[in-house]
N, C-alpha and C positions, 0 to 999 in steps of 0.2 A: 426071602419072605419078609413083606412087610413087620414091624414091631406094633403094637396096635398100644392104646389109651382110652379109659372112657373117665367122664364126670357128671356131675348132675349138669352144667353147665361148661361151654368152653366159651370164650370169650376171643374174638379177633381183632387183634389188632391192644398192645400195650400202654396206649398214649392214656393222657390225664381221664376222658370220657372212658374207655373199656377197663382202666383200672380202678375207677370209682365204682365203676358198676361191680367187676368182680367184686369187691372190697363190700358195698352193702349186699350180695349172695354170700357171701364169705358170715358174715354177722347172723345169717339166715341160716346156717350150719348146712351151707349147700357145700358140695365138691365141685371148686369151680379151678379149670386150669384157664390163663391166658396165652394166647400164640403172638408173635410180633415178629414182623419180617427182619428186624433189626436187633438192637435195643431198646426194651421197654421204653417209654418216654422221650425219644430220641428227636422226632418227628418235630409236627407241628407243635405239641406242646411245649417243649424247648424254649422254639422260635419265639413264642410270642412276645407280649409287654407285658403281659398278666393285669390288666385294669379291669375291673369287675364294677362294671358303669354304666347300671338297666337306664338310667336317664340319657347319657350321652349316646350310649349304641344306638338304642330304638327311642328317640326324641318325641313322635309322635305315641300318646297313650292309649294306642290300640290293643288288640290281642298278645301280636309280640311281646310289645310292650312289660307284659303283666304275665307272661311265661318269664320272662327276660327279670323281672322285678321279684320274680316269686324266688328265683335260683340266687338273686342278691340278698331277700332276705334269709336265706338257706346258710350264707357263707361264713356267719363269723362261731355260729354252731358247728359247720362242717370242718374249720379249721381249728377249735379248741379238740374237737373230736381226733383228727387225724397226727397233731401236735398230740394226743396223750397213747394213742395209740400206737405210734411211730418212734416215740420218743427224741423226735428229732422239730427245731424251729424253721418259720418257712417264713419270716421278714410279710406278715401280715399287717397292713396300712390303712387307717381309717379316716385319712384327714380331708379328702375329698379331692375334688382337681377345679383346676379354670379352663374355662372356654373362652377362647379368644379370637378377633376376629383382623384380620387386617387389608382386607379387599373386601369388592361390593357383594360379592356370592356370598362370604364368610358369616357377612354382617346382615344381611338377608336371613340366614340360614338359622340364626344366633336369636332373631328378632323372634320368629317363627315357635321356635323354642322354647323358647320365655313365654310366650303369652298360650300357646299349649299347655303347656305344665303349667303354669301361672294358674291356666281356667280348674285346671282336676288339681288340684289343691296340693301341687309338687313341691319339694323347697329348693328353691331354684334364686340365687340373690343379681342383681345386676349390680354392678360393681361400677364407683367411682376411679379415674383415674389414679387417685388419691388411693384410694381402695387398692384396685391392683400393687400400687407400689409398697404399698405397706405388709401385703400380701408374699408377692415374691419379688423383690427388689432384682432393680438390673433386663427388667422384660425391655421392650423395644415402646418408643413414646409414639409409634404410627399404629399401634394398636387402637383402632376406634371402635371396639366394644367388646365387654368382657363380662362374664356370667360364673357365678360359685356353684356349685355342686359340692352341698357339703356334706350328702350322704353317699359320694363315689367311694370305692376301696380300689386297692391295687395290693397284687401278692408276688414274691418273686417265685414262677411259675414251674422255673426247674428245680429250685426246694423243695414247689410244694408235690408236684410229680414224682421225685424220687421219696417223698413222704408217703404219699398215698400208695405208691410198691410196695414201700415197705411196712407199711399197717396191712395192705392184705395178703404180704408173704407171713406175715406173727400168725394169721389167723388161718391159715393154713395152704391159700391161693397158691397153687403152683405157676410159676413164669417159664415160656421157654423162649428164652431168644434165641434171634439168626434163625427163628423155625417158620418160611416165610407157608403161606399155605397156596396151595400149587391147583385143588379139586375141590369144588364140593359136588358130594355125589349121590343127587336128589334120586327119588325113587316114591311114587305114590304119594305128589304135593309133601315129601318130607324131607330133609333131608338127613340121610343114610348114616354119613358119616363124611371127612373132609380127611384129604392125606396132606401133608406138609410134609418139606424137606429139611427133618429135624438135625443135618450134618451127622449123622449117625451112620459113617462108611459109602455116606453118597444114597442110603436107603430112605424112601418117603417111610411117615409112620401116620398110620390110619387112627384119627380121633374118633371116638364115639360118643354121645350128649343123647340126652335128653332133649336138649333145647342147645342153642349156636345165639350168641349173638355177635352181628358183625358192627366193626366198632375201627373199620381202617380207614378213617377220614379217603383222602383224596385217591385211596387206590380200591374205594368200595368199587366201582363203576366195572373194572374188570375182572373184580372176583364175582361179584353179582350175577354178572354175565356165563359164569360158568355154572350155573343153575339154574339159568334162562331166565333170570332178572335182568329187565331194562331198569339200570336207577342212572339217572341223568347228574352224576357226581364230577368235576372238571378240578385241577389244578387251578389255584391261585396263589400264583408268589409274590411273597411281602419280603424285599430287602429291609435289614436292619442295622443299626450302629450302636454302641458301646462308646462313651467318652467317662474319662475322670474330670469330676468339674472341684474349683477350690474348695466349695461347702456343700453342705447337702441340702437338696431345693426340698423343702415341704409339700410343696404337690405337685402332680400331674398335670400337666399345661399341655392344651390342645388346640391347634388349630386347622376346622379341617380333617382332612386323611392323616396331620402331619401331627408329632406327640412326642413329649419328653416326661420319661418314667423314672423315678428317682429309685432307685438299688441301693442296699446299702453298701459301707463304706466309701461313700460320696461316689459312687456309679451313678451313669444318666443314660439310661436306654430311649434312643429316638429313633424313629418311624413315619412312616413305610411307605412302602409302591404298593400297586394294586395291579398286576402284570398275569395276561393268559400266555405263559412262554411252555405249557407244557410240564412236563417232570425236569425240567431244567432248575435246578435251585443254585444257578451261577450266580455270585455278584458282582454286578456292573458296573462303570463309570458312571455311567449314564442316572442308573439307578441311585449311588452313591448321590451322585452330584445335586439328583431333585429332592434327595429330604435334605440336603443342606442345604440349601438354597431356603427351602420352605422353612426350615427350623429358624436358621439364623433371623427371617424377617421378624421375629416374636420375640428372639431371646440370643440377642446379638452376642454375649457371653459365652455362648457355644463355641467362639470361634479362639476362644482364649481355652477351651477344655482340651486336657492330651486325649489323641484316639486310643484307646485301648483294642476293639477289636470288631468286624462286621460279618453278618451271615443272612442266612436267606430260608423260607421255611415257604412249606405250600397248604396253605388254606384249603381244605375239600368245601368249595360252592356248590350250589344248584342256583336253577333258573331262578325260584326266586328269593335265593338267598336265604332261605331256613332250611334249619335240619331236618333230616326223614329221620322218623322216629315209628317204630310201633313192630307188627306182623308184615312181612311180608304173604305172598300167594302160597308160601311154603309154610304148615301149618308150625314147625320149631325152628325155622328163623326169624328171631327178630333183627330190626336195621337200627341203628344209632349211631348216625353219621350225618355230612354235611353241614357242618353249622359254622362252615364260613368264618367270622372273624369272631367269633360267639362261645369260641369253644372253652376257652376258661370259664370265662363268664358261667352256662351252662352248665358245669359238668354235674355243681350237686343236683339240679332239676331233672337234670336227664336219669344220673345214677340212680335219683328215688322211684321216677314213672317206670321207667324199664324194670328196673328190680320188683316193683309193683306188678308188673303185667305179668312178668315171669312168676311171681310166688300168689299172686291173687287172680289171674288175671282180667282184670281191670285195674285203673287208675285212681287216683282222688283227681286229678289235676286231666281235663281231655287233651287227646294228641290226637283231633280229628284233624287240624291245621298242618299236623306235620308226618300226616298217614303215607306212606309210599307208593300209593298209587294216584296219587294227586296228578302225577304229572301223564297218566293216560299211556 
């Protein structure tokens, strides 16, 4: 006989997004349990670089944009908050990053940038040669244009993930890991309840909610499906590296897809591929070889850094690159998922609207742009 479970709320999927949200339901004095195929936080949140950079991500000052802007200004609130609740540091950075250009697309892209942001009143500086080197000494001198972002941040992303767990196991979130969930079992546009294989003698155990939200970045698409949800959610793997460099770089330098993320005790995380290989999170030659290549034309001292270590993580995309967020056709599922390379970036915007719909339901902030049936 199945073991059963209920809560006000269950939450799918462990990563930085389904545990921020658990975390502000938890504040709401909800009973919220989280399920994670794995380890909490394992996933994509791990993987990342952790850059929290509404200017550089979404360049252009559109809608995104200014979802993308609103979750930046959310973060250095959301991380004194999660730092006093946790009791634990998450290497939180405000010093901004450089954009840099070294080929004609780059420098194109760069130009574009600037004089966008330039017009809606962004602070965005263009930078003397002279400028850069006094900036972060040692970049590459074929660099032909460079841009400040002096209100970018960056977090190290597995601190802050193992923080946000742990601020809403204090407050009473139950986590289960390796509880991967296997059903969900809709009945009358609701859904019922969902069974997961809680390793419990090889026995599923049947959750029961009030409300579900699903929150498993790239493996929404075929849990969705077992509720008769079409969400158009794909693998995207980003290879990453790990170097120890002599000092420790002050910012964030970017060119392109291609990025070095300063960590502390002089750690330098650089990045990435942009690869549909599937659930394949193997690392490559191939892979390895094209962010070095692209790193080093920027910051030829890369090649003087010891490797420390490399891995691979899978982005949940959609078609067009934002996240589904809101009600699904199922009156107590909500979705909060696919956000692509966005998902640091996002989580406290996301944790606020979602935990909003659920305890008011409506928004302050619209998620018409990123409603789940957009895609028909």
């Amino acid at each position: 006989m199945d073991n059963s479970s209920t809560a006000d709320v269950v939450v799918i999927g462990g990563g930085l997004i389904g545990s921020s949200i658990a975390l502000r339901l938890a504040q709401a004095r909800l009973r919220v349990m989280v399920l994670d195929r794995g380890e909490p936080g394992a996933e994509a949140s791990s993987a990342a670089a952790g850059m929290i950079a509404s200017q550089s991500e979404a360049p252009e000052p559109d809608a995104f944009f200014s979802f993308c802007a609103a979750s930046h200004a959310l973060y250095p609130g959301f991380i004194s908050e999660v730092e006093e609740l946790s009791g634990q540091q998450v290497d939180f950075r405000r010093e901004g990053s450089l954009l840099v250009a070294v080929e004609e697309k780059q420098v194109a892209e760069l130009e574009k940038l600037f004089w966008t942001q330039t017009r809606a009143g962004l602070p965005v500086e263009r930078l003397t040669p002279a400028d850069l080197q006094n900036k972060m000494p040692g970049l590459s001198s074929e660099i032909r244009l460079a841009l400040g972002i002096s209100e970018d941040y960056w977090v190290d992303n597995e601190k802050l993930t193992r923080a946000v767990i742990e601020a809403a196991q204090r407050l009473g979130v139950k986590f289960h890991a390796h509880c991967p969930v296997e059903e969900l079992k809709a009945r009358e546009n609701r859904v019922e309840a969902i069974h997961a294989n809680s390793g419990h003698g090889g026995g599923k155990t049947a959750f029961t909610a009030g409300c579900f939200v699903l929150a498993v970045g790239c493996w929404s698409e075929a849990l969705a499906a077992q509720a008769g949800l079409a969400l158009p959610v794909q693998p995207c793997r980003g290879q990453m590296m790990e170097f120890e460099s002599a000092r420790e770089l002050p910012y964030v330098v970017r060119a392109g897809t291609t990025y070095l993320v300063p960590r502390a005790a002089r750690r330098v995380v650089v990045g990435t591929t942009v690869e549909y290989a599937g659930f394949d999170k193997a690392v490559t030659a191939g892979g390895l070889q094209s962010i070095l290549e692209g790193a080093v034309r920027f910051a030829p001292f890369l090649k003087d850094c010891a490797f420390r270590r490399a891995w691979a993580g899978l982005r949940p995309d959609t078609p067009d690159h934002r996240p589904i967020l809101g009600y699904s056709r199922l009156q107590n599922l909500i979705l909060a998922t696919g956000h692509f390379r966005h998902g640091i970036l996002l989580a406290p915007v996301t944790a606020q609207h979602i935990s909003e719909l659920i305890l008011a339901h409506s928004t302050s902030l619209s998620l018409e742009a990123y409603r789940p049936t957009r895609f028909g």
